[in-house]
Every structure is written in structure tokens, then in C-alpha cells.
ZARO-737619 format. One record per atom (N, C-alpha, C): residue in one letter; x, y, z; chain; residue number from 0. Coordinates in pm, 1 decimal. Atoms other than C-alpha are relative to their C-alpha. Example, Ala and Ser with C-alpha at 12.3 -4.5 7.8 and 13.67 -1.06 7.14 Angstrom:
2
[A,[89.0,-119.0,0.0],A,0]
[A,[1230.0,-450.0,780.0],A,0]
[A,[90.0,120.0,0.0],A,0]
[S,[-82.0,-119.0,-6.0],A,1]
[S,[1367.0,-106.0,714.0],A,1]
[S,[-77.0,109.0,73.0],A,1]
//
This chain:
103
[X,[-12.5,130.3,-61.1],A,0]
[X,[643.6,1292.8,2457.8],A,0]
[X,[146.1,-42.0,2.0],A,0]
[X,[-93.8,23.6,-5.1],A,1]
[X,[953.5,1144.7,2572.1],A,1]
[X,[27.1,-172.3,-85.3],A,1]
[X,[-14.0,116.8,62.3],A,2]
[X,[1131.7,824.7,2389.0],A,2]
[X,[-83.1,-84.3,54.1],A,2]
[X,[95.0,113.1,-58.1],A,3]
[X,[985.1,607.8,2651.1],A,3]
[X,[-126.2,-11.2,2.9],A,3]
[X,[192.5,-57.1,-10.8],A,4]
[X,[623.8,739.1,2619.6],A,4]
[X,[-46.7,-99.9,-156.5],A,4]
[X,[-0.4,21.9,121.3],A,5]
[X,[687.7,666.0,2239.2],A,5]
[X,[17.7,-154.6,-83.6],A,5]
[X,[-84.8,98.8,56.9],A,6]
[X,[872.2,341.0,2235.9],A,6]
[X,[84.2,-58.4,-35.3],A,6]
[X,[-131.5,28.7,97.6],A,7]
[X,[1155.8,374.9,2038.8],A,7]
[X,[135.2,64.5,107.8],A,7]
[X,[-136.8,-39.8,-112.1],A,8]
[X,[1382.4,433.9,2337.1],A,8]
[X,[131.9,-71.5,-51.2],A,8]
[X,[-129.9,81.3,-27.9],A,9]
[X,[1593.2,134.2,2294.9],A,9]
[X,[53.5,-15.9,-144.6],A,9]
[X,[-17.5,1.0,163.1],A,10]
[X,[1661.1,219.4,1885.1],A,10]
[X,[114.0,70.8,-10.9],A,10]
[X,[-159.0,-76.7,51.1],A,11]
[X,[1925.9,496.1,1967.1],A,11]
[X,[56.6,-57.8,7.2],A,11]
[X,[-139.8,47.5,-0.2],A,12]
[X,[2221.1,317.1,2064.3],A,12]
[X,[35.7,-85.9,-135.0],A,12]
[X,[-12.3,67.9,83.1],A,13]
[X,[2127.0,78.8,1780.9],A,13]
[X,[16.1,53.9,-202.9],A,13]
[X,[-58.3,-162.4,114.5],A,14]
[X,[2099.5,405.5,1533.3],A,14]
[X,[141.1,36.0,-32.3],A,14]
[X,[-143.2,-87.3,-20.2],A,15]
[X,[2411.9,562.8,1649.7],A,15]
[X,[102.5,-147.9,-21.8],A,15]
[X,[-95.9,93.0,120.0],A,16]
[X,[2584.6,246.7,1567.4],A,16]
[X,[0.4,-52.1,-139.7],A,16]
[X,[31.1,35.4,158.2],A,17]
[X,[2480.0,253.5,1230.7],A,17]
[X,[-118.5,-140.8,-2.2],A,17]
[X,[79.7,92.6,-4.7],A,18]
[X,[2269.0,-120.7,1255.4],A,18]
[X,[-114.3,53.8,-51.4],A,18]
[X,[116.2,-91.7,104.0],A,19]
[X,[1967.4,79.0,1145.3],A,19]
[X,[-22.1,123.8,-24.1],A,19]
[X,[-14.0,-107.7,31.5],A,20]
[X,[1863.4,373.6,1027.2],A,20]
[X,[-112.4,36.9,17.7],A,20]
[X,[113.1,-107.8,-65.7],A,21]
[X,[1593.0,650.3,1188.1],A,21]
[X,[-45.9,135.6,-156.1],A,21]
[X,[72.6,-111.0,95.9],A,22]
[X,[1420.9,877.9,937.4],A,22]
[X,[-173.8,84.0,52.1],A,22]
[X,[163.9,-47.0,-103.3],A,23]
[X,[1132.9,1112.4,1097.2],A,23]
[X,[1.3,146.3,-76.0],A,23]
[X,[70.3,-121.8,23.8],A,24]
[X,[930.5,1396.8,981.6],A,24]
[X,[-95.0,86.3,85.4],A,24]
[X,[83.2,-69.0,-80.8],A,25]
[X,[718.5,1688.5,1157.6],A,25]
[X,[-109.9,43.4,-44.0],A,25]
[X,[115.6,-49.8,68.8],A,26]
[X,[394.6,1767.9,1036.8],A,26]
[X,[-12.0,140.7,15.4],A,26]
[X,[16.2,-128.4,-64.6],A,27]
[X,[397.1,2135.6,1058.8],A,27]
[X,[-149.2,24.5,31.9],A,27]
[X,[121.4,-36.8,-20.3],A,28]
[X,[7.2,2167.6,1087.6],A,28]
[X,[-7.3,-46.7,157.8],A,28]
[X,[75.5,97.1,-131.8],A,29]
[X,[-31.0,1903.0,1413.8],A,29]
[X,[134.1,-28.4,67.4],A,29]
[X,[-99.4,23.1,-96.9],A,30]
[X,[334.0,1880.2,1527.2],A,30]
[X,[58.1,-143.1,2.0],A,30]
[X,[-39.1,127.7,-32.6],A,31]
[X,[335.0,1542.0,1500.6],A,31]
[X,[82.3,-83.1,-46.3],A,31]
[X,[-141.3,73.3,40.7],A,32]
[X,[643.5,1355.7,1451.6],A,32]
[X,[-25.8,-162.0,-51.7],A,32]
[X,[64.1,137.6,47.2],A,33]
[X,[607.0,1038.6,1220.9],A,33]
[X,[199.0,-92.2,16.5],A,33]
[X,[-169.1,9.0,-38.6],A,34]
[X,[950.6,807.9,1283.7],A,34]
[X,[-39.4,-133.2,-111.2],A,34]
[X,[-35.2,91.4,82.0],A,35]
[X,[1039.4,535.1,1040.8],A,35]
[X,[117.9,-66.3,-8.4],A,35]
[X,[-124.8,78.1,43.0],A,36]
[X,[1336.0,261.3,1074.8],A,36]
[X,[16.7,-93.2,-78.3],A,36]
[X,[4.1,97.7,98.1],A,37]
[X,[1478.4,44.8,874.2],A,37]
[X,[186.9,-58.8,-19.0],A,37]
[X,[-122.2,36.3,37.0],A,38]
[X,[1806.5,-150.3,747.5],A,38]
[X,[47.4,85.3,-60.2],A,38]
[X,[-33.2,-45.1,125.4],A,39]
[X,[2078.0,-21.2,575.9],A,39]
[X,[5.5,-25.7,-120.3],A,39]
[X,[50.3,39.6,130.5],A,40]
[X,[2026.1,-35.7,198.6],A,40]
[X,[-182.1,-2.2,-8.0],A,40]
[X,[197.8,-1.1,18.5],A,41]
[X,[1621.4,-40.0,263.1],A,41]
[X,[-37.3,132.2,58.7],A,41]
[X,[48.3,-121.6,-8.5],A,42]
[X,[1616.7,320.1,337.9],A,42]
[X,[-93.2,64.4,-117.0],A,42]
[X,[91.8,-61.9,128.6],A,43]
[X,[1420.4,375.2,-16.2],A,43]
[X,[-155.5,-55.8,67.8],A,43]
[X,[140.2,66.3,-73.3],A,44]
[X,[1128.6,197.5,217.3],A,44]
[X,[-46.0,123.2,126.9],A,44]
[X,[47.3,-80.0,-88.2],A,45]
[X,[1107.4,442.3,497.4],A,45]
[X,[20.4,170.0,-87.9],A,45]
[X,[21.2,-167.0,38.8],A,46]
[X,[1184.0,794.1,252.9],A,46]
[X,[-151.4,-63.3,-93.7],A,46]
[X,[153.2,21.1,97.0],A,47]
[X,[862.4,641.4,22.4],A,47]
[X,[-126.5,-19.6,95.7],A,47]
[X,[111.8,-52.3,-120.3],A,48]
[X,[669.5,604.7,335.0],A,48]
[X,[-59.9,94.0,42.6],A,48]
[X,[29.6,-129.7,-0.7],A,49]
[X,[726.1,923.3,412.9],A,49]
[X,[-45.4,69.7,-80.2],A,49]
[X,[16.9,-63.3,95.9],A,50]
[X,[681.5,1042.5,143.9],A,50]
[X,[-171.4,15.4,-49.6],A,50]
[X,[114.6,74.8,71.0],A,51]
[X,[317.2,857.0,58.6],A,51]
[X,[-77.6,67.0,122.8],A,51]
[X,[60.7,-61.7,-122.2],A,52]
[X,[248.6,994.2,459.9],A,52]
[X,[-72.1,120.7,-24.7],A,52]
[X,[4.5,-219.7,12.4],A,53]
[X,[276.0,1376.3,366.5],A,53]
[X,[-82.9,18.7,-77.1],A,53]
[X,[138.1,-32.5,119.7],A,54]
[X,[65.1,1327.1,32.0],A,54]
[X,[-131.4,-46.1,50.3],A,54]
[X,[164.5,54.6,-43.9],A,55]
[X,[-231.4,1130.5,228.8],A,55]
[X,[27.8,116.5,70.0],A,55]
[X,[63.0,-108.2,-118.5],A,56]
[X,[-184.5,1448.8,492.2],A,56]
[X,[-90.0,74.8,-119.0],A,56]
[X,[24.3,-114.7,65.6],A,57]
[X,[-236.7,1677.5,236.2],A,57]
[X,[-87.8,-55.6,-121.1],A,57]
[X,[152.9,69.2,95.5],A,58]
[X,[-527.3,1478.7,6.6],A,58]
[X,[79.1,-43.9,-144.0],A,58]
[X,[-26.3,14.7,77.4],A,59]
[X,[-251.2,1476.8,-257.1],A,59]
[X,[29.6,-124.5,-110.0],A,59]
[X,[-20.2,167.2,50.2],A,60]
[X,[-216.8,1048.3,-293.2],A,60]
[X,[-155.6,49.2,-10.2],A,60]
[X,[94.0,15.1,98.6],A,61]
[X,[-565.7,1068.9,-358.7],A,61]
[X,[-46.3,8.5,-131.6],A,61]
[X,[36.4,-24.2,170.7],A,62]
[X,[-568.1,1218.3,-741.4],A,62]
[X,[73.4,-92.7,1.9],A,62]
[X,[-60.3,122.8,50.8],A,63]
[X,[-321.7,947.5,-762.3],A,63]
[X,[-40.3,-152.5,15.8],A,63]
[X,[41.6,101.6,-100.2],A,64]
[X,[-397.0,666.7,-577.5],A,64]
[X,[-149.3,-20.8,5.9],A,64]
[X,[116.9,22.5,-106.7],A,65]
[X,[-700.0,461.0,-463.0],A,65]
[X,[37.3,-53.5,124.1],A,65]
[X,[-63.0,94.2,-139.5],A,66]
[X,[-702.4,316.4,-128.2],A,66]
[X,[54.6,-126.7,12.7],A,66]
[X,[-90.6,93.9,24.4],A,67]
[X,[-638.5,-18.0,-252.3],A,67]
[X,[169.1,20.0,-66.0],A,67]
[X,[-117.1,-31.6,27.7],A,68]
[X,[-335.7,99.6,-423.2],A,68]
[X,[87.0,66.0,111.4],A,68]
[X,[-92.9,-63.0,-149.6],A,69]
[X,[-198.5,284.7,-82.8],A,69]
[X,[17.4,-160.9,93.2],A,69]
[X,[-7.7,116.3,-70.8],A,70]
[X,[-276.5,-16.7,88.4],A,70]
[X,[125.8,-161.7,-65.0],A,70]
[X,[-98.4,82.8,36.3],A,71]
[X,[-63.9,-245.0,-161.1],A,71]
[X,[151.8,47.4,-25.1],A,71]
[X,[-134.3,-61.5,-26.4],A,72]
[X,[181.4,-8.9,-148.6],A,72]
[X,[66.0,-34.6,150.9],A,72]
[X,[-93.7,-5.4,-155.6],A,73]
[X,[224.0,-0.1,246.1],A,73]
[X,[37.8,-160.9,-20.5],A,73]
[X,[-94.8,163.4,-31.7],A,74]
[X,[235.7,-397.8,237.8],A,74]
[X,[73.2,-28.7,-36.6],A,74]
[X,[-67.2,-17.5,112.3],A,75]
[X,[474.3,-371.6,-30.8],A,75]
[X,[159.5,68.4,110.6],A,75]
[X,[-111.7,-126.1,-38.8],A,76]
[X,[689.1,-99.3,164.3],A,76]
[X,[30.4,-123.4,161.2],A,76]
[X,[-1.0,145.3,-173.2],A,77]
[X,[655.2,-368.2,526.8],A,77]
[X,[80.6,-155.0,-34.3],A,77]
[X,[-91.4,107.4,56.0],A,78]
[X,[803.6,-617.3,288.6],A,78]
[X,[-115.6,-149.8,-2.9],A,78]
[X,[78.9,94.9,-38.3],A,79]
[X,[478.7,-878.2,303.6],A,79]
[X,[1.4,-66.9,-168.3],A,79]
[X,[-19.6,101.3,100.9],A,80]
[X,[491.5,-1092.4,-2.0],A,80]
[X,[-111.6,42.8,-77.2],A,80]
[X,[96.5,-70.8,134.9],A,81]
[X,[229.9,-993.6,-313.5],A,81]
[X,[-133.7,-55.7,40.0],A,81]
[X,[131.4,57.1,-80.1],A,82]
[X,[-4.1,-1274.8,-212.3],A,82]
[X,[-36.8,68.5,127.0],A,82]
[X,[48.0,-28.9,-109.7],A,83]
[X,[-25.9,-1172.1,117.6],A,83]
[X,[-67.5,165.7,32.9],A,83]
[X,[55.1,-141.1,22.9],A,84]
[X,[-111.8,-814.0,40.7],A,84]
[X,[-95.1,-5.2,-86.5],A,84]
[X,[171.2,8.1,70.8],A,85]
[X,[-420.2,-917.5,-225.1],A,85]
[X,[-49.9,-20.7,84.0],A,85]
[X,[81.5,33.4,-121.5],A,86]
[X,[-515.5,-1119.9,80.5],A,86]
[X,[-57.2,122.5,83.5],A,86]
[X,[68.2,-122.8,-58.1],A,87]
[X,[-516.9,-819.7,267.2],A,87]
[X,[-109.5,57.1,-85.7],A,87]
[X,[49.6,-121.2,87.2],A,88]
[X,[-660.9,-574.4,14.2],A,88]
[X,[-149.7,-80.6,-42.0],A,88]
[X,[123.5,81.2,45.3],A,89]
[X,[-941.3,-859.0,-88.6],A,89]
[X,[-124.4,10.4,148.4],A,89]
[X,[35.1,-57.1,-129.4],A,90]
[X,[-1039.8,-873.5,312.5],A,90]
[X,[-24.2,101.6,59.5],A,90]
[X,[9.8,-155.8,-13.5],A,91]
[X,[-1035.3,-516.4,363.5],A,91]
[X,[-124.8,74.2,-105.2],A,91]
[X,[94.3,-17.7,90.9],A,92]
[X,[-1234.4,-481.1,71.2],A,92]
[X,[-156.7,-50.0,59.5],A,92]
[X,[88.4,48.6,-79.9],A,93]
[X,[-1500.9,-726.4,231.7],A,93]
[X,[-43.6,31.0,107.3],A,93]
[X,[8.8,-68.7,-144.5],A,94]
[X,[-1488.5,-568.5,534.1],A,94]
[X,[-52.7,145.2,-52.7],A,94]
[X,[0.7,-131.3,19.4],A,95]
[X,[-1596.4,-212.5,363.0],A,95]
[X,[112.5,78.4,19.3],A,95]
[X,[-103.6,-76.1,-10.7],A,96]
[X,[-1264.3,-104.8,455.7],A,96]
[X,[65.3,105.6,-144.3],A,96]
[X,[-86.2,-101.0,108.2],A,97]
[X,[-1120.2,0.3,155.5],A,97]
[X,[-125.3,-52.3,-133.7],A,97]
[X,[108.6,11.4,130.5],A,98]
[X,[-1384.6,39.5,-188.3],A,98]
[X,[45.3,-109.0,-109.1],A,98]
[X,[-54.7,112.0,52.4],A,99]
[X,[-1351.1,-298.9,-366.8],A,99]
[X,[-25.0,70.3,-155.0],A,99]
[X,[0.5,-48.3,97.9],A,100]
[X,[-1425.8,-83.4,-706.5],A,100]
[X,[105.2,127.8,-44.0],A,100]
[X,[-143.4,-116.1,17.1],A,101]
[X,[-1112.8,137.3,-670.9],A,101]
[X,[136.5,-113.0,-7.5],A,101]
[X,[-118.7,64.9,15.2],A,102]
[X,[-874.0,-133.4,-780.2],A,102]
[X,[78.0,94.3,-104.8],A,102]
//
């Protein structure tokens, strides 16, 4: 797919002047390119993303992790405030989304 297919067309120029910063991985199984920006200094937010990505590919956040815990992580990593991520995780829970007994 080309930038424009993707989205993130209008991010290079703003890359290549430093203003933010691009971090992307390839899944070798599916090809699929995961992209992650962010400020400078908040790059420890998009390599832990990645990072948390590759272990859900590979089942490995699960021995660690429950889903509520991935989930208060990503809101965590998006920058959403503590409350606002129980909110989530409580709602999600209610919803069957994520197992309200895997806190």
C-alpha cells in the first residue's frame, strides 16, 4: 500500500524535520507493517507498543498479562489519564470485552 492508501502521507516532511518521530515494524509471518509516532522524548511510548504488539503476535503477553492489564497498558501508552482507563477497562469488562476476573 502506498502512504496515501495508509494515511500517514502527510507525517514525512514532519519526520524528516525531526517534530516527531516514526518507529515501524514488519511482521515477518503477514508482512504487515505496524507504524507508531510520537514526540520527541515520548519515544519509550511507541518502542513499548511495539514491543507489547510482537508479544500479543506471538501469544507471549499472555503468560504475562491479562487483557485488562494490556488494555491499561495501551491507555497508559495513548497517554489517557488512570481514571479514564478503569473507565474503560470497567466498560469493556461489562461489555464481555475483556474477562472482568482477569484483573
Amino acid at each position: 500500500m502506498d502512504t496515501e492508501d495508509v494515511g500517514d502521507a502527510h507525517f514525512g516532511p514532519i519526520v524528516e524535520e525531526g517534530r516527531i518521530l516514526k518507529f515501524s515494524q514488519v511482521d515477518s509471518k503477514t508482512s504487515v507493517e505496524e507504524r507508531c509516532y510520537c514526540l520527541p522524548t515520548e519515544e519509550w511510548r511507541c518502542k513499548l507498543s511495539l514491543l507489547i504488539a510482537r508479544m500479543c503476535r506471538s501469544e507471549a503477553a499472555f503468560d504475562v498479562f491479562t487483557p485488562n492489564d494490556l488494555a491499561r497498558l495501551e491507555g497508559t501508552l495513548l497517554g489517557y489519564s488512570k481514571e479514564s482507563v478503569e473507565a474503560f477497562v470497567a466498560h469493556a469488562a461489562s461489555l464481555k470485552f475483556l474477562n472482568p476476573s482477569t484483573d
